[in-house]
Phi, psi and omega in degrees: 000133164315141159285128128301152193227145185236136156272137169272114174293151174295034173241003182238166203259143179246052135276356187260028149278353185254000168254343196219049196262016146309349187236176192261128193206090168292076185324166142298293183307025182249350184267341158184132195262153181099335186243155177273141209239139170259181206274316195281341177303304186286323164322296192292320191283341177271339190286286212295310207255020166056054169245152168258158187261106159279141186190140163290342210267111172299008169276324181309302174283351144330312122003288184286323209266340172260346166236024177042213183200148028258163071217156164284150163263125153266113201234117190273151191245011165289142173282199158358088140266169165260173199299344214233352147283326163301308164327305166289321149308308173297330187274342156273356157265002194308292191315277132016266176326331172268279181356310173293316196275338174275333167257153202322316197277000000 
């Protein structure tokens, strides 16, 4: 199976790399530290660097319908989880998710 690689947005806990550690899993706060990062920031750093986007936050597709992709969004739509219910969701969709992220359209 292909790999993918995600940056995790700052709105999800960059502990669910440590729930996931078969996947290639960037925090934001690994992308630059000390500063708050906006959304067209993390957009560019996932385009230039082959990363796809996890994320709650619905401006990234606002984002995408105006720069297409990639990078693709995974955009979860669920309420309160803790990181290990995210985690157990992303690991039973892990086919699906490559699957999305690996094709063209």
């Amino acid at each position: 199976m292909h790999e993918i690689k995600l940056i995790v947005d700052e709105n999800i806990s960059w502990r669910l790399k440590k729930h996931l550690k078969d996947w290639q899993i960037l925090p934001v706060v690994q992308i630059l530290t000390n500063q708050r990062i906006n959304d067209h920031a993390i957009w560019k750093f996932a385009k230039a660097n082959n990363y796809h986007i996890l994320t709650f936050d619905e401006d990234f597709t606002d984002i995408q319908n105006l720069q297409g992709y990639p990078p693709k969004i995974i955009w979860l739509r669920f309420g309160n989880s803790s990181t290990a219910e995210i985690a157990l969701r992303l690991t039973d969709l892990k086919i699906e998710i490559t699957d999305f992220c690996l094709t063209k359209n």
